[in-house]
N, C-alpha and C positions, 0 to 999 in steps of 0.2 A: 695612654694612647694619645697619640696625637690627632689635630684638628682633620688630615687626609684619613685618615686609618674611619672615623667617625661619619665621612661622606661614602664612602664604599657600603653597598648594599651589605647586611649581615646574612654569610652562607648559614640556613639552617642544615643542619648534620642530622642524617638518620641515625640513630645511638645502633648498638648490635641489636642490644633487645626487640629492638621496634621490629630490625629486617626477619630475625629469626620469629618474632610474632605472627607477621605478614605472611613468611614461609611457612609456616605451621599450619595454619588456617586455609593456605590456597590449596597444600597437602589431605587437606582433611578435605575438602571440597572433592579433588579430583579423586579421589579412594572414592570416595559417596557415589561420584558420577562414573567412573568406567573399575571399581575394584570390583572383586569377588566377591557374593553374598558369602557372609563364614556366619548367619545364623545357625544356631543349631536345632535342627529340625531332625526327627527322626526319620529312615526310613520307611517308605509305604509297605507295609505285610505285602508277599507276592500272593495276590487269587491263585488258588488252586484251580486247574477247570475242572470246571463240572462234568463229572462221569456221562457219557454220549450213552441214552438207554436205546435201546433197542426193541421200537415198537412194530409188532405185527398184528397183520391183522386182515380179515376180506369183509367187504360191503356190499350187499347186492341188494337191488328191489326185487322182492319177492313177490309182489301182486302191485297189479295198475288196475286200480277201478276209475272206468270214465263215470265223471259227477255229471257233465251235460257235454256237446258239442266243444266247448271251450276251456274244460279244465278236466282234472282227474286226480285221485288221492292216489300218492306213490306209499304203497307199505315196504322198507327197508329193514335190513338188520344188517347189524356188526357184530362180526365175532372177533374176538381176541383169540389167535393163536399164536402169543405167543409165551414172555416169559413174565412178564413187566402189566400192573392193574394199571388204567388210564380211563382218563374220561375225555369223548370228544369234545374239543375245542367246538370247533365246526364242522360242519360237512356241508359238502354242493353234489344235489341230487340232479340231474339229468336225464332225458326223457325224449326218445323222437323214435321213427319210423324209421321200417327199412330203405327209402328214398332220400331222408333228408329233409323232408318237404315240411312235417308238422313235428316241430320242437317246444319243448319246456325244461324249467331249471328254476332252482331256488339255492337259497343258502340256508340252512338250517344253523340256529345256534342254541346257547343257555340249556345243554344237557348236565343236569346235575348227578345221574347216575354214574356208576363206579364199573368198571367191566371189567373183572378178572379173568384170569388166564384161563382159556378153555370155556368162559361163559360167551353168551350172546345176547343182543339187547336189542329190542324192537320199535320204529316209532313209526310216524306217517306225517306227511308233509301234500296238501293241497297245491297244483301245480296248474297257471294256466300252458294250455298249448298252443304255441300260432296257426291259423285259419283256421279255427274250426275244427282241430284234426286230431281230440284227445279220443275217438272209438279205432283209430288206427297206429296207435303206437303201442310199438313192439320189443323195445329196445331199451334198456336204462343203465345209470351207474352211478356210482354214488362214490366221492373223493373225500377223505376225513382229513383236520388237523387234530394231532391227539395229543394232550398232556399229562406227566406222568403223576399218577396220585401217591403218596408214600406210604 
């Protein structure tokens, strides 16, 4: 080498290995961030839906005893007519006058009986009525949520 050749910065050279290393690496990065997940995972079983059962049924308040001016005990029953044994969820028992005037209502829940097809099941639920007005109501109904027992 001569004394010029020695004053000239020395070019460092990327060797191949280095750039196909660099390449590799930046390769593997960019798969990580926008690739395909190709874990192998199984697919999820399809749920089958659940069989829609078919509950019937009638509710009526059978007797209204006024307890005072202010309240009164509804006696209901539910019959099962249909095909399907269930126990009510809940029910909302309702209660008023041919006017409109004097109303009550509750939610009844925590039936633990079974009501088969063709049976009937009895309870009673204490109801206040607004103003004063449980010796003049004439009228009730009673709405069930029912679920099925197997």
């Amino acid at each position: 080498m001569t004394s010029d050749e020695n004053l000239l910065p020395k070019k460092k050279k990327f060797k191949k290995w280095k750039i196909f290393g660099i390449s590799f690496v930046v390769l593997i990065i960019m798969g990580a961030l926008f690739g395909e997940d190709t874990s192998t995972t199984s697919p999820a079983p399809e749920a089958s839906p659940e069989p829609t059962l078919e509950f019937s049924y009638s509710a009526e308040i059978t007797r209204w005893e006024p307890i005072n001016p202010a309240s009164g005990r509804a006696v209901f029953t539910i019959r099962n007519t249909g095909e399907v044994s269930f126990i009510p969820d809940s029910c909302t028992v309702r209660v008023e006058d041919d006017s409109l005037t004097y109303k009550g209502f509750d939610f009844v829940s925590g039936f633990t009986e079974t009501i088969k097809p063709g049976a009937k099941f009895m309870a009673n639920v204490v109801l206040t009525v607004t103003k004063e007005g449980a010796f003049f109501i004439t009228n009730g109904s009673v709405d069930c949520e029912l679920k099925a027992v197997s």
